[in-house]
C-alpha positions in Angstrom: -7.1 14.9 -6.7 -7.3 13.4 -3.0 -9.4 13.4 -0.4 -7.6 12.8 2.9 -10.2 12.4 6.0 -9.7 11.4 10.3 -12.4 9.8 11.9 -13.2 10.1 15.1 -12.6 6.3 15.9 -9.0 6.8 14.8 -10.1 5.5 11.0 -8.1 7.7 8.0 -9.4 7.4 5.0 -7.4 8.3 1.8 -9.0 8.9 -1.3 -7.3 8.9 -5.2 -9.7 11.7 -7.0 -8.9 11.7 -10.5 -11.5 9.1 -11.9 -11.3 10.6 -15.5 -7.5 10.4 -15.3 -7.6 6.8 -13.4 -6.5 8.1 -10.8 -3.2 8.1 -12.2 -0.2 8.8 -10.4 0.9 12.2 -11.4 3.8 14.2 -9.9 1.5 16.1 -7.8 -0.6 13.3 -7.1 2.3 11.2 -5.4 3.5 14.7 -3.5 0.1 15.1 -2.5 0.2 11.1 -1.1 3.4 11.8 0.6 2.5 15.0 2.2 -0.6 13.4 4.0 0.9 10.5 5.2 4.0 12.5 6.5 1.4 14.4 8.0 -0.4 11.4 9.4 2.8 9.6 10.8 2.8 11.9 14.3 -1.0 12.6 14.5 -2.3 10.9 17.3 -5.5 11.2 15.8 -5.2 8.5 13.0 -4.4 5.0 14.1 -5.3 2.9 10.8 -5.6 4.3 7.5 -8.1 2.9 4.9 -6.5 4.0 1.1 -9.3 3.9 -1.3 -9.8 5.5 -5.2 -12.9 7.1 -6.6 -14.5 5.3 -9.8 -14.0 2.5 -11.9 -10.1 2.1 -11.5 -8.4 1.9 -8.6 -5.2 3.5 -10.2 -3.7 3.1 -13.6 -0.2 3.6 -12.8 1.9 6.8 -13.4 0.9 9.4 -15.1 2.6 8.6 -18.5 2.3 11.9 -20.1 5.1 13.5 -17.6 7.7 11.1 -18.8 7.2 12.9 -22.5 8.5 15.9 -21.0 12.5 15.7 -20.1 12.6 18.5 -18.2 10.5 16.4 -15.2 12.8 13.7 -15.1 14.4 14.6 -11.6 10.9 15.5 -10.4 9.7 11.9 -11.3 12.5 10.2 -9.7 12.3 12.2 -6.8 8.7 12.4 -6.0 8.6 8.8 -7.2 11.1 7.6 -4.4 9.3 9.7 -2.0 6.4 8.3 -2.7 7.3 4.4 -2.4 8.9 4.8 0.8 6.3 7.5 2.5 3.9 4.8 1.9 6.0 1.5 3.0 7.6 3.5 5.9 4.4 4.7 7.2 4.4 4.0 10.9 0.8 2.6 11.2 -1.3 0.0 9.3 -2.1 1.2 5.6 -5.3 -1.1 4.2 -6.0 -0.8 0.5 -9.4 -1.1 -0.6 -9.4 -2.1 -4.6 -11.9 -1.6 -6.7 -11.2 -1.9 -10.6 -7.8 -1.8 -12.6 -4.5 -1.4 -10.7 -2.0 -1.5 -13.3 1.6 -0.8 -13.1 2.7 2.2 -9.7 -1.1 1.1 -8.8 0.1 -2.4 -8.5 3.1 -1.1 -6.5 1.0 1.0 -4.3 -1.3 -1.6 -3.4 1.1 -4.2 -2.7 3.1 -1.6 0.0 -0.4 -1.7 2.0 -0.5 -4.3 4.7 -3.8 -5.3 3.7 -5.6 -5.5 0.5 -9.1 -6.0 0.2 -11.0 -6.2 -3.6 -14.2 -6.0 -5.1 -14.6 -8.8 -7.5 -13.9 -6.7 -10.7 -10.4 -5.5 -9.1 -7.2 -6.8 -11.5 -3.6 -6.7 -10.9 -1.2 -6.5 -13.9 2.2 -4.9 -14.7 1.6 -4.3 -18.2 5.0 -1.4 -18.0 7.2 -4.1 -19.0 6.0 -3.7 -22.3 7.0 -0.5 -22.6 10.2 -0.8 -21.6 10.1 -0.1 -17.7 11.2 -3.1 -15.3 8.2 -3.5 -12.5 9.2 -3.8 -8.7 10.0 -7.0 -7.9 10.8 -7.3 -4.4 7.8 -6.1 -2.8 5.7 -8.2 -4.6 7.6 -11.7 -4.4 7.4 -10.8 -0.4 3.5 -11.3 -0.9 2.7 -14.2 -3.3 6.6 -15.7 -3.2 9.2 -15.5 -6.0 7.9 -17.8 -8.5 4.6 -16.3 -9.4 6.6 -12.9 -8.6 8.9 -13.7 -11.4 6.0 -14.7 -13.8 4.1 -12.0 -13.3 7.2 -9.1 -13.5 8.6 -10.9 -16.8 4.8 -11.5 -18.5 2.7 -8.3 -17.3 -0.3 -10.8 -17.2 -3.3 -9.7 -15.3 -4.6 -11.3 -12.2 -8.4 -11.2 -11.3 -9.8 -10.9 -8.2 -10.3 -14.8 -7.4 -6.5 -15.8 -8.6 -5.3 -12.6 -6.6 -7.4 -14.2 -3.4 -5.9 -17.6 -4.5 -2.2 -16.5 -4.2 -2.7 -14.6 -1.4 -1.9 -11.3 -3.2 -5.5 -10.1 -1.7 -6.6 -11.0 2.1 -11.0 -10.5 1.0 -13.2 -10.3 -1.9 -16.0 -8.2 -1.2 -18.8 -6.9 -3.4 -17.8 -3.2 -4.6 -20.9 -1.9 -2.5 -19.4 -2.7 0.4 -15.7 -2.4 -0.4 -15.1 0.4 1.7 -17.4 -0.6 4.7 -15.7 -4.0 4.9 -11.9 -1.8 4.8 -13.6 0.5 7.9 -14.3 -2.9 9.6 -11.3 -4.2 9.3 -9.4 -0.5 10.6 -11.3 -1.1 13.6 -10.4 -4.4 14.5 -7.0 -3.4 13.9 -7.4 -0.3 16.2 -8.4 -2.7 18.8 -4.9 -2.7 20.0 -3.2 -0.6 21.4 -1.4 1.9 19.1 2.1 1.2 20.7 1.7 -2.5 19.9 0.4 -1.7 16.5 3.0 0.6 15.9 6.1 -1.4 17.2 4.4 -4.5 15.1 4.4 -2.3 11.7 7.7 -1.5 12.3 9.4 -5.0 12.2 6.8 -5.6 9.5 8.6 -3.3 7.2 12.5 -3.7 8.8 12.3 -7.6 8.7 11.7 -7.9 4.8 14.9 -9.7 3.4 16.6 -10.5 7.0 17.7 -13.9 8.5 15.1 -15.9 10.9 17.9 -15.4 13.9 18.0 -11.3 13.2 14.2 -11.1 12.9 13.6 -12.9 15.8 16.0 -11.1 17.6 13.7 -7.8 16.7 10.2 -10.0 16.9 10.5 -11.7 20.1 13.6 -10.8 22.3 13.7 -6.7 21.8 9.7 -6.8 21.9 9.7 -9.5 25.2 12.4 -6.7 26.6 10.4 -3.6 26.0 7.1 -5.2 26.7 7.8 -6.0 30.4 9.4 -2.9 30.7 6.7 -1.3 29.6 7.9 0.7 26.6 6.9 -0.6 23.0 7.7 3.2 21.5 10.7 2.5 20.2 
């Protein structure tokens, strides 16, 4: 159900297996997720990972025929919250590469990437509001700012590839053929750097969400400034 791989240059790739399923977010599919990436977080073999799906569709959202099922409904919430925040947590840059649907957790999982890079058939939609289930907000109004956040959470409208480049929900459009060579690219620019500064960068990527301008630059320029000419960006 996932293919997890470490390149020699430092490249990760992460692979969603489940074409026939749409690569849908299944219990053991998000454990699975987490489990690599907890993994991942102190091998100082990967420096960028590349998160990619197999098939049409990059994911379809959660897998909707555990929530028949009563009995897994502490399972879902837990996997499902240690899913979200193994991925936004994750200590190094996360690039999606999107080929096809990603409806619904797929949306959410894309948008906790740093980077997302599409093929020109890749759409974006929240379509679980009209089942009942309130999308994520938050992480998506931090992308394409709260006005088009709140359209798209309250209609579950789907976004192609050129309005997702247009709003700045997705960074390239790239044919589908060379989706995942053009997300490898990418990794390696990134890896350019050295992985303390990458590191120390993703982390007041992810810890500056929602503060003032005077507490993020307090964390952006003086504490980095301080541990820069010290020579210690680690922490």
């Amino acid at each position: 159900m996932l293919t997890a791989e470490i390149h020699p240059d430092g490249i990760a790739t992460l692979r969603l297996e489940q074409p026939d399923r749409r690569n849908a977010l299944s219990i053991a599919m998000r454990d699975a997720i987490s489990d690599t990436l907890d993994d991942w977080a102190t091998d100082d073999r990967v420096r960028v990972v590349v998160l990619t799906a197999a098939g049409s569709s990059f994911c379809a959202g959660f897998d909707l025929t555990e929530f028949a099922k009563p009995e897994l409904a502490l399972t879902i919430r837990d996997s499902s919250r240690r899913y979200h925040l193994a991925v936004w947590q994750f200590p190094k840059p996360v690039i999606a590469a999107v080929n096809g649907a990603a409806f619904g957790g797929g949306f959410d999982l894309c948008l906790l990437c740093d980077m997302r890079i599409a093929s020109p058939n890749a759409v974006f939609a929240h379509p679980e509001i009209k089942f009942g289930a309130p999308p994520l907000f938050t992480p998506l109004q931090w992308i394409v700012g709260a006005g088009i956040a709140r359209e798209l959470c309250l209609t579950g409208r789907r976004v192609d590839a050129a309005e997702a480049h247009r709003i700045g929900l997705v960074n390239v459009i790239v044919d589908a053929d060379h989706l995942e060579d053009e997300a490898m690219a990418t990794a390696r620019v990134m890896a350019e750097a050295p992985q303390p500064a990458l590191e120390a960068t993703k982390r007041y990527l992810v810890s500056n969400a929602g503060v003032t301008f005077g507490e993020a630059f307090q964390i952006e320029h003086d504490r980095v400034f301080d541990r820069f000419l010290l020579g210690d960006l680690g922490s």
